[in-house]
C-alpha positions in Angstrom: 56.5 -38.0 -1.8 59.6 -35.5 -1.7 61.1 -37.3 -4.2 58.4 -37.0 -7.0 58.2 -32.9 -5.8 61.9 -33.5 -6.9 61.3 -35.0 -9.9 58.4 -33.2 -11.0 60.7 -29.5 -10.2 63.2 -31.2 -12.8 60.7 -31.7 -15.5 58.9 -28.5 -15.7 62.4 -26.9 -14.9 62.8 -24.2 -18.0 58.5 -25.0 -19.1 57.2 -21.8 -19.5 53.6 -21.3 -17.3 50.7 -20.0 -19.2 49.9 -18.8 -16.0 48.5 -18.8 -12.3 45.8 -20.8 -13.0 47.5 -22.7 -15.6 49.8 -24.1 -13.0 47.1 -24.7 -10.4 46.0 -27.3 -12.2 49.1 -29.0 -13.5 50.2 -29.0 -9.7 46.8 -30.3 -8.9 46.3 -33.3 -11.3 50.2 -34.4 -11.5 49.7 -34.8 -7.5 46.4 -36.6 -8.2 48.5 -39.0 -10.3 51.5 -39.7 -7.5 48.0 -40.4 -5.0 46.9 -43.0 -7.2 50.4 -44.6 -8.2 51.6 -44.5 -4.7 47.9 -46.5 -4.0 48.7 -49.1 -6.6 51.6 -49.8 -5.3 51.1 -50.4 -1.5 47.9 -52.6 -3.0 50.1 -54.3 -5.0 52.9 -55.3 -2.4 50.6 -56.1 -0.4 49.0 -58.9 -2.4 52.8 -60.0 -2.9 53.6 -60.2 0.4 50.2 -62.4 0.6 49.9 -64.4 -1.8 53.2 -64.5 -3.5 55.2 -64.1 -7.0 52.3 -66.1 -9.4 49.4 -64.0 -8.0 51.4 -60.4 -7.9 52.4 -61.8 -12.2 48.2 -62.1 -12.5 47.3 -59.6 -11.2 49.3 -56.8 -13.0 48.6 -59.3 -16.4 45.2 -58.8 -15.3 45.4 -55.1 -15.1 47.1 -54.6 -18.5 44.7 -56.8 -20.1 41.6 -54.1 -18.9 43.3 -51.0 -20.2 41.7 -47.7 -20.6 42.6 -44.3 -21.8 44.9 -43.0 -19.0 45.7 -46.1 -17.5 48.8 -46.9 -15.3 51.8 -48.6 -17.0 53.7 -51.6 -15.0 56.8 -53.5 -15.3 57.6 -56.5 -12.8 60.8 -57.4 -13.3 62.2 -60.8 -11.2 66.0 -61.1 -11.3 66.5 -64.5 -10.1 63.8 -66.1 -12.3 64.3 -63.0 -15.7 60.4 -62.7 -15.7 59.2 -59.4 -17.3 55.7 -58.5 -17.2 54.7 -55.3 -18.6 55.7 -52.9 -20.8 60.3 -53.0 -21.4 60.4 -49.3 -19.1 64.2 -48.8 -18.4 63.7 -49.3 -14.5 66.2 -46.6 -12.8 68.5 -48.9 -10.2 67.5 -46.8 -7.6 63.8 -46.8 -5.7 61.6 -44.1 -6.0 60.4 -41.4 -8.4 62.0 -40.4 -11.9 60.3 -38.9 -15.4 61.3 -41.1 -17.8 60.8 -42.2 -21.8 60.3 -45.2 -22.6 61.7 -47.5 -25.4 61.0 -46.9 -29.2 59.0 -50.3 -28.8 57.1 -48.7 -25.9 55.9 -45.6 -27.9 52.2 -44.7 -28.3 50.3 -46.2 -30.9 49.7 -42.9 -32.9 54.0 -42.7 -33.5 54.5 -40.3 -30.3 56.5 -40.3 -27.6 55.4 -39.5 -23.6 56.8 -38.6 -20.9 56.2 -40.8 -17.5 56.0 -40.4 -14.0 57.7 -43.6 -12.5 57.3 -45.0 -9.0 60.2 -48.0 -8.9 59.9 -50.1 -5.8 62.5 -53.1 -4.5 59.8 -55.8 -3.0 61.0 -58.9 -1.1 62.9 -61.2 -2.6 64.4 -59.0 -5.2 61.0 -58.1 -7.9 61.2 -54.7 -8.9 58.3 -53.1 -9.9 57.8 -50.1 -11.6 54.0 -48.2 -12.1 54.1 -45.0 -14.4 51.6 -42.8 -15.9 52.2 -40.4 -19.0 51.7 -37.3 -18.8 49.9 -36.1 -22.2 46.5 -37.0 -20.5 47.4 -34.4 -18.0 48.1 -31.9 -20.9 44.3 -33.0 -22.4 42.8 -32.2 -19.3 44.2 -28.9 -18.4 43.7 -28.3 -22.7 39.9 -28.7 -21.8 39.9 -26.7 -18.7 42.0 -24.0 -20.5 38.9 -24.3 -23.2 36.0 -24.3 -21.2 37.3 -21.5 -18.6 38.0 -19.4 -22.0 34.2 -20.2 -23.6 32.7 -19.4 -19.9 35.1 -16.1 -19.7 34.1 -15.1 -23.3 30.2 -15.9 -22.9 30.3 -13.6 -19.4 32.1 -10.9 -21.1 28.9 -11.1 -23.3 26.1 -11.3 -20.9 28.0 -8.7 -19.2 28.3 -6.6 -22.0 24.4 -7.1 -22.7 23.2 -6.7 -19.3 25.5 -3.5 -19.3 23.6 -2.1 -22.5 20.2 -3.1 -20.9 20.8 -1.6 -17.5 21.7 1.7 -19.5 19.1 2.0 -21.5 16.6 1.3 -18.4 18.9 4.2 -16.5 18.6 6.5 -19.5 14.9 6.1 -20.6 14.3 6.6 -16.4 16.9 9.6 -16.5 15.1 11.1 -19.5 11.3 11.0 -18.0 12.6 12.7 -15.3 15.0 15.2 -17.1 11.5 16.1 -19.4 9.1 16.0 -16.6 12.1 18.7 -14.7 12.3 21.1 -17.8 7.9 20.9 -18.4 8.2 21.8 -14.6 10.2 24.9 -14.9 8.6 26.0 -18.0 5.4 26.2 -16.0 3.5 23.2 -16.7 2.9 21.7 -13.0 0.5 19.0 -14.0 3.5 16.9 -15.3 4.5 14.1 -14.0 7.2 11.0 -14.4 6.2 8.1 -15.8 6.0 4.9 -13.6 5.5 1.0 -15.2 4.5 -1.7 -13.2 7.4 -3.2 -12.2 8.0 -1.3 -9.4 11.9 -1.5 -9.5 14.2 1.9 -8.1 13.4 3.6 -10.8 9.7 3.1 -10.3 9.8 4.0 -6.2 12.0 7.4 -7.4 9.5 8.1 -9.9 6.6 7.8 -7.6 8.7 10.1 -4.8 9.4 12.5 -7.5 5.7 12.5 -8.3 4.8 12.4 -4.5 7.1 15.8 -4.2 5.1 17.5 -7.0 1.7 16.6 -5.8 3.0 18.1 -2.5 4.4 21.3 -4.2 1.3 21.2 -6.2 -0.8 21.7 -3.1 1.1 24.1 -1.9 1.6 26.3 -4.7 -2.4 26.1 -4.9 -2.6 27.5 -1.2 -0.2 30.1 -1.9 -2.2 31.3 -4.4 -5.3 30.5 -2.7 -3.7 33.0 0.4 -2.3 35.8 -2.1 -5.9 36.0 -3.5 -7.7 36.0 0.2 -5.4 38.8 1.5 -6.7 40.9 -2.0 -9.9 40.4 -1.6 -10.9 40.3 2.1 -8.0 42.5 3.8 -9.0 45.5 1.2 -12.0 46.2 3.2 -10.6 46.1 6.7 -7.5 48.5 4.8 -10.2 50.7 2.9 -11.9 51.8 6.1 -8.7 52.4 7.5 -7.6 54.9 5.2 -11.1 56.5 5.1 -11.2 56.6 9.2 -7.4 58.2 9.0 -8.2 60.4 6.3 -11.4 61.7 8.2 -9.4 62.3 11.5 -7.2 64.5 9.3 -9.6 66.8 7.6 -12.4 67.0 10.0 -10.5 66.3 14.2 -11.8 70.1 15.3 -9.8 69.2 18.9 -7.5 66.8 20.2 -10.1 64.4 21.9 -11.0 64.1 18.5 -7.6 63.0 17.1 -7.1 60.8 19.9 -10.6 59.4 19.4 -9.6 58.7 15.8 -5.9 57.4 16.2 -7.8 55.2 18.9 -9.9 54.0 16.6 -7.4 53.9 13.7 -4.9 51.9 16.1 -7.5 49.3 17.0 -8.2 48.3 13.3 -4.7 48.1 12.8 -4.5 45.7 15.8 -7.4 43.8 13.6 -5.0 43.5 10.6 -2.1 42.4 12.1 -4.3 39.3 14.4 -5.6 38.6 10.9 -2.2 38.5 9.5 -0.7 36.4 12.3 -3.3 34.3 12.1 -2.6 33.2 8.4 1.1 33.0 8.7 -0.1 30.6 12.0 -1.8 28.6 9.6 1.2 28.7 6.7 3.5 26.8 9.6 0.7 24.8 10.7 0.6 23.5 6.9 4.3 23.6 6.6 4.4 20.4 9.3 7.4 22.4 11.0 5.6 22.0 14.5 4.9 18.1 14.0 9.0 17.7 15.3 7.7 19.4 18.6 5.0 16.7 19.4 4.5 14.7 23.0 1.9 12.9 24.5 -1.0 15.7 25.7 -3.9 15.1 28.1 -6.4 16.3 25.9 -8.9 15.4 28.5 -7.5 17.5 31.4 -6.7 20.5 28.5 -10.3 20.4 27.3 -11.7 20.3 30.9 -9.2 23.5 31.8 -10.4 25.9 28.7 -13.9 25.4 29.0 -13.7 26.0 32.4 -12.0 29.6 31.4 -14.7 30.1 29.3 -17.9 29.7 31.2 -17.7 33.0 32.8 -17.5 34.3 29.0 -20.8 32.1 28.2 -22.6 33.8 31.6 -21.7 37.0 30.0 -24.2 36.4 27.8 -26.3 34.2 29.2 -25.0 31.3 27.4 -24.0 28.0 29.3 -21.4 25.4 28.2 -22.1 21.8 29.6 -19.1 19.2 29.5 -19.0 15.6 28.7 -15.7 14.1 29.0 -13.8 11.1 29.3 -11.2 11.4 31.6 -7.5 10.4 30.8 -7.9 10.2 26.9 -4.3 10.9 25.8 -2.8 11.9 22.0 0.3 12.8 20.5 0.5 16.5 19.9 1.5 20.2 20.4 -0.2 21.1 23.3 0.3 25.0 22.2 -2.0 24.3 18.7 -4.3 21.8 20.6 -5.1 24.8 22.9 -5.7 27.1 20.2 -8.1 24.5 18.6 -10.6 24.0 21.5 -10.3 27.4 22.2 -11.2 28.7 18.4 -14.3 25.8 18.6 -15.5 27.8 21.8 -15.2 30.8 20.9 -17.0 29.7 17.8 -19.4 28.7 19.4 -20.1 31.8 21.5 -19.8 34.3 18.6 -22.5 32.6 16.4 -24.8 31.6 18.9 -27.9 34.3 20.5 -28.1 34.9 24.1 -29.5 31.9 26.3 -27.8 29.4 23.8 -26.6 25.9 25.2 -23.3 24.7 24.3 -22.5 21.6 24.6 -18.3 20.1 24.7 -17.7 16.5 24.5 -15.1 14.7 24.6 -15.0 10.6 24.3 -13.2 7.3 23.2 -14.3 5.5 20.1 -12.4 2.3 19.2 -8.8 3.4 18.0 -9.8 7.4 17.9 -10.7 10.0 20.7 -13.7 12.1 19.6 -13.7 15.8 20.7 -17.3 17.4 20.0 -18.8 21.0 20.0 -22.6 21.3 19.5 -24.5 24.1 19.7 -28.4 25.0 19.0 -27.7 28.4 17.6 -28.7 29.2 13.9 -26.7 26.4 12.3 -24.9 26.6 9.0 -27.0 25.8 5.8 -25.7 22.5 3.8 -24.4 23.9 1.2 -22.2 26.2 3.2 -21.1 23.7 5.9 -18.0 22.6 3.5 -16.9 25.7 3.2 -17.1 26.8 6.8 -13.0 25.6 7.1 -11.4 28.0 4.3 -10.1 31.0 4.9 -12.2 34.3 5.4 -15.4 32.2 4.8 -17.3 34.3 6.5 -21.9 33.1 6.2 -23.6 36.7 5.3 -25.2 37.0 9.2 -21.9 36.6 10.3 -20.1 39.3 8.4 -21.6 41.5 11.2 -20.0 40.3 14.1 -15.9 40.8 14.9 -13.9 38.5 13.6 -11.4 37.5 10.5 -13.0 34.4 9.5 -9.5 32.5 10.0 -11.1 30.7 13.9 -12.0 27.2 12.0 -9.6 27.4 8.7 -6.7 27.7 12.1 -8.6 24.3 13.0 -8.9 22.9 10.2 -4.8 23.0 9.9 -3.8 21.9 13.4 -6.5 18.8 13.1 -4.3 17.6 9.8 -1.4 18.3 11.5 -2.3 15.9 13.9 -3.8 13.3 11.4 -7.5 14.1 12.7 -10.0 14.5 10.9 -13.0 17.3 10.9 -16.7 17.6 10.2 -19.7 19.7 10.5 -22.9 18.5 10.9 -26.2 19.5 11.6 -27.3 19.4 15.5 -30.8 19.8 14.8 -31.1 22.6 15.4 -27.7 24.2 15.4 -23.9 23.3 14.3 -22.0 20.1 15.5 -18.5 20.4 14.8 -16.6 16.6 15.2 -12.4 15.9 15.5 -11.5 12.5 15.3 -7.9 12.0 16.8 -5.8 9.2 17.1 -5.9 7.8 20.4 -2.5 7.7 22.6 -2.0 4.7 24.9 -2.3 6.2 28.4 0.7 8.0 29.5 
């Protein structure tokens, strides 16, 4: 087919292109058309060099007779005999492609000329036959491309222009919510919150982080304020008795036993204020979650067994037993530093509120998914009103307020059992205090 590459270089020679795409498709459907003439004409010889002159005259009759829009023109053209079937197209005496236009008898039926693509062939015995195809159904069909591609390029320049509009206004009114809900923030309202629809989209799972980061602030701000007002209220008395043991050392220390007796004494309550104040900043980085990045599997079995081993020479003291019930090899994820503290805060607890001769009983045992660390006592007990508020800080119970102590032991274990997704309860032991830590439960290590 070079020579129809050649022919069809000499037509379009000097047509301007509207374009890439434009001459995509002419290339494409004007190589269509050489397929299909090339096809006609091998069927075509074929049946001549079958069945002869008389069937090869019928057949392209036949094929003239059944015309349709686009259909192939022939001329079959017999030397010896002067038999022209077809349509009078000035044959070119050389085989192979040519553009061509036909006679002024051979012009379209609406008065305009075409141009033709024109396969001539030399078949046995002299026939020439020539199969052409115009070209102006080649210029309807890129015409309609050209349309459509133009209506589909103007209708997505629409939808995307809509969908633009719509995905702004959804970014804006999102934007805004937040912008407001920002600015009520900083002006002091911390109850406000972003707005969040059902339809869960990015804006929606933002909104609900955003909210999630106040609610979290919100908490925090609360304890904040919560600690500023227990360091006013319940450090002024531990402070108050300093100055007034001070200021009596001053005026009234006759000798210097005296003054060392009373910078003793003076020294030791300091020593009070500072625990007390370690104690809540303990508890501010417990809250924090700064120590959760430190966690690894712990033994709480073998830690549990360890401390209230250490401490049952402190019970004797007082004639106080601890008795142990544990598990062995019930493992958690943790800080094995704060777990430490925990128990040892319960047991001390314990001791502390409990009279001489009390039993005190540590626990320590699997239950489905959670491992269950218990200390019961049958001391006093905590009334049940009060056994809430036995895990804030400096809650001290009014028999208590006698005894040493900052009333920080269970508000520090409180913190570390939500640092370490556990939960805690107190409970009546009947008679007595149960205190109950649920932790989730490790697979053995």
């Amino acid at each position: 087919m070079a020579d129809f590459y050649a022919a069809r270089a000499g037509t379009n020679a000097g047509a301007p292109l509207d374009g890439f795409l434009t001459a995509v498709h002419r290339f494409a459907l004007e190589e269509q058309t050489a397929q299909r003439i090339e096809a006609e004409v091998e069927t075509l010889a074929q049946e001549y060099r079958s069945q002869g002159l008389e069937h090869l005259i019928a057949s392209v009759s036949a094929r003239l007779t059944a015309r349709e829009r686009d259909a192939l023109e022939y001329t079959l053209v017999a030397a010896d005999k002067g038999i022209v079937v077809g349509r009078k197209l000035a044959l070119p005496p050389k085989d192979g492609w040519s553009t061509i236009s036909p006679s002024k008898e051979a012009w379209t039926s609406d008065g305009e000329s075409a141009s033709y693509y024109l396969r001539t062939t030399t078949l046995e015995g002299g026939v020439r036959l020539g199969i052409a195809n115009d070209l102006d159904w080649i210029d309807d069909v890129q015409e309609a491309i050209l349309s459509t591609f133009a209506w589909a390029l103007g209708a997505t320049l629409i939808l995307a222009l809509a969908s633009g509009l719509w995905l702004s206004a959804r970014f804006l009114r999102g934007l805004d919510g937040m912008i407001r809900t920002a600015a009520a923030i900083v002006a002091g309202d911390l109850t406000s919150r972003v707005p969040v629809s059902t339809r869960n989209d990015d804006f929606d799972q933002l909104g609900r982080a955003f909210n999630s980061m106040l609610d979290r602030l919100g908490v925090l701000m609360d304890s904040l304020k919560q600690v500023s007002n227990d360091i006013a209220h319940d450090l002024r008395t531990p402070l108050s008795r300093l100055k007034q043991n001070l200021d009596e050392t001053a005026r009234g220390a006759a000798t210097s036993d005296e003054m060392r007796a009373g910078i003793l004494n003076a020294t030791l309550q300091v020593d009070e204020i500072l625990s007390t104040f370690s104690a809540l900043l303990r508890i501010a980085q417990i809250e924090a979650g700064t120590r959760r990045a430190g966690f690894s599997p712990v033994d709480l079995s073998e830690l549990t067994r360890l401390l209230t081993s250490d401490y049952a020479a402190v019970a004797e003291d007082r004639r106080q037993t601890i008795s142990t019930t544990i598990e062995p090899s019930l493992w958690i994820e943790g800080d094995r530093d704060l777990l430490t503290q925990l128990i040892v805060n319960l047991v001390e607890n314990a001791i502390r509120h409990t009279s001489d001769g009390s039993r005190i009983l540590v626990g320590l045992a699997k239950c489905q998914d959670d491992v269950t660390l218990t200390v019961r006592d049958n001391g006093p007990g905590v009334p049940d009103a009060e056994r809430e508020r036995i895990f804030r800080r400096f809650y001290r119970l009014e028999q208590s307020r006698t005894t040493t102590g900052s009333g920080l032991g269970l508000s520090l274990v409180a913190a570390i059992a939500e640092l370490h997704g556990a939960s805690v309860t107190a409970q009546d032991n009947n008679p007595g205090l149960r205190i109950e830590i649920r932790f989730p439960l490790k697979a053995e290590a």
